[in-house]
C-alpha positions in Angstrom: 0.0 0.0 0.0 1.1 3.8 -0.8 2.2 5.7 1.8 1.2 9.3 2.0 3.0 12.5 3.9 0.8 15.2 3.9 3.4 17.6 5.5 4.5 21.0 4.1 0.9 21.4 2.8 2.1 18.9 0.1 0.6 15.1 -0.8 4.2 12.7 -1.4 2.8 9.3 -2.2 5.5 6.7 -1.3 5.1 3.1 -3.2 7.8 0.2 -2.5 8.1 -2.2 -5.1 10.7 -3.9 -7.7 11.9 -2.1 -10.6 10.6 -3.4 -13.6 11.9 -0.5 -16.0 15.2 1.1 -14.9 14.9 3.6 -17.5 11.3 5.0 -16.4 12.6 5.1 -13.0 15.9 7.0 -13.6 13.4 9.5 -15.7 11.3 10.2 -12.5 14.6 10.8 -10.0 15.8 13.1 -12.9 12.8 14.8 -14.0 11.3 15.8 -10.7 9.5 18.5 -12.5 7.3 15.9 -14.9 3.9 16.3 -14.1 1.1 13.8 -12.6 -0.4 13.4 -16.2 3.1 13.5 -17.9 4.0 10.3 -15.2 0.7 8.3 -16.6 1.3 8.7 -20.4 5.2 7.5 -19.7 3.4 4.0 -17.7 1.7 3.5 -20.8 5.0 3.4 -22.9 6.6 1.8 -20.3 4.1 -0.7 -20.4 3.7 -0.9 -24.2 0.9 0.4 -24.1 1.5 3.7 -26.5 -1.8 3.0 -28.2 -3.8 4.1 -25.2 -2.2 7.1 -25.8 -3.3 10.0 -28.4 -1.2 11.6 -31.4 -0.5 14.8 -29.2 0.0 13.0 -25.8 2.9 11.4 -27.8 4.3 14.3 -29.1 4.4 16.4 -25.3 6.3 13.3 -24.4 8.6 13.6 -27.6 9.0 17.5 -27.2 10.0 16.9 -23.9 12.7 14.1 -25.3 11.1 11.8 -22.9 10.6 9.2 -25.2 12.0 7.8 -28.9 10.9 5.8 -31.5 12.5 2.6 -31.8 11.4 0.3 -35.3 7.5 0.2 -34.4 7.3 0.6 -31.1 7.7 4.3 -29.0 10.3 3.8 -25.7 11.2 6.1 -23.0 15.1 7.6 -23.4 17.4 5.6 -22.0 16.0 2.2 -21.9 17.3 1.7 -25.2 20.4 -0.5 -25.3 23.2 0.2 -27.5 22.8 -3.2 -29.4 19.7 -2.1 -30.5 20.0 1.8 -31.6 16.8 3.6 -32.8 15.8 3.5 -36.3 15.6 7.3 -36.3 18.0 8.4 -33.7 17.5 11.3 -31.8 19.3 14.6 -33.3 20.0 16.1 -30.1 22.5 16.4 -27.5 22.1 13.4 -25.6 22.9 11.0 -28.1 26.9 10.0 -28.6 27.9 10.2 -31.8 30.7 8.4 -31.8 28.7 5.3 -29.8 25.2 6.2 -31.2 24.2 5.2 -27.5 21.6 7.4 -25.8 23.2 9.2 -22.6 20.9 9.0 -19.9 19.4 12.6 -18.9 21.4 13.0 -15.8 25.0 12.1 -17.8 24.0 14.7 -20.4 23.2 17.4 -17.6 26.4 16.6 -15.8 28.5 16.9 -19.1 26.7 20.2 -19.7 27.6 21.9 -16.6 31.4 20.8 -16.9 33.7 22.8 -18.9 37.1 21.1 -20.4 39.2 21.0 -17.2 39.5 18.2 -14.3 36.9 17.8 -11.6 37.3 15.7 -8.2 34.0 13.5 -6.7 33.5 16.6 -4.6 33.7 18.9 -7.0 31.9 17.1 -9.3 29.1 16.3 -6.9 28.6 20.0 -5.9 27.9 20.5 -10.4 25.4 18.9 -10.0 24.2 19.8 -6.3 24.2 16.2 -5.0 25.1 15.4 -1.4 25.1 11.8 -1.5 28.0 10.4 -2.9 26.9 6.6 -3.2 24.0 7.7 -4.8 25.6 10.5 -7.3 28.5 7.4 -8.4 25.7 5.0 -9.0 23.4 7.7 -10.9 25.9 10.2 -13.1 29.6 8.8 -12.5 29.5 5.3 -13.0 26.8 6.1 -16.6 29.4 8.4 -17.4 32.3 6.1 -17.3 30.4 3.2 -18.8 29.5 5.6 -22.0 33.1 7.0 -21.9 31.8 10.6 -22.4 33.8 10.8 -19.0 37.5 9.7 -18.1 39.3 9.4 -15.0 43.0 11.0 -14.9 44.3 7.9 -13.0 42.7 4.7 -15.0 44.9 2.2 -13.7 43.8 3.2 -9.7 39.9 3.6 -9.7 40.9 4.7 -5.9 43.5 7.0 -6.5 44.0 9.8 -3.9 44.7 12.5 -6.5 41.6 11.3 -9.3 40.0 13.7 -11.6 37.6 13.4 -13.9 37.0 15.2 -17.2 34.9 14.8 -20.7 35.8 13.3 -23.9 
């Protein structure tokens, strides 16, 4: 059952569950600002259920780069893998030419806030105003590495006392 805090003359609903689409929950820790309705018409294409949904539901989503076409079927950014590109990538920002994988939101937002120098975890962390380092490895630094649109200044020492970061 949800559970509801009704402090700060707010409603937060809480639900505990397993994740069953990784990218539609990444979207909803990035996209805090996504709307109620905006939430519902991304279940339905995280479902696969995009006929449900009308011609201009779809585009809001699309507008909003919240979801690509891939061959027949519409999927949310992020969730595709890089195996399987989109038949019409996405001309935009968050797609790596080099890879033609889609970077997740929250890499893309990270990359855009650093310039071309070298950034420690801290430093890196504060770009982006996270606190929690487990949580800001797991969520922008490790996606980063694993898309190498980020590098670490000492490879061979993941560790390292003196490691930086910086783009490609």
């Amino acid at each position: 059952m949800p559970e509801y805090d009704l402090s700060d003359g707010k409603v937060k609903v809480t639900i505990t569950g397993h994740i069953t689409n990784k990218a539609f929950a990444d979207l909803l820790i990035e996209r805090p600002e996504l709307t109620l309705e905006e939430v519902m018409y991304l279940d339905c294409i995280a479902k696969r259920h995009s006929e449900r949904l009308t011609s201009v539901q779809i585009q809001k989503l699309v507008e909003k780069e919240l979801i690509v076409k891939n061959g027949e079927e519409w999927t949310i950014v992020g969730e595709i893998l890089p195996t399987n590109p989109p038949t019409n990538p996405p001309t935009n920002p968050s797609t790596n030419p080099s890879t033609n994988t889609i970077i997740p939101t929250r890499v893309k937002r990270l990359l855009d806030l650093m310039d071309n120098g070298e950034y420690s975890l801290s430093q890196l962390m504060t770009l982006v105003n996270m606190k929690d380092r487990r949580s800001f490895t797991m969520n922008y630094l490790n996606p980063a590495l694993e898309k190498s649109v980020i590098v670490m200044t000492h490879p061979e020492q993941k560790n390292h006392r003196d490691q930086k970061y910086r783009k490609v």
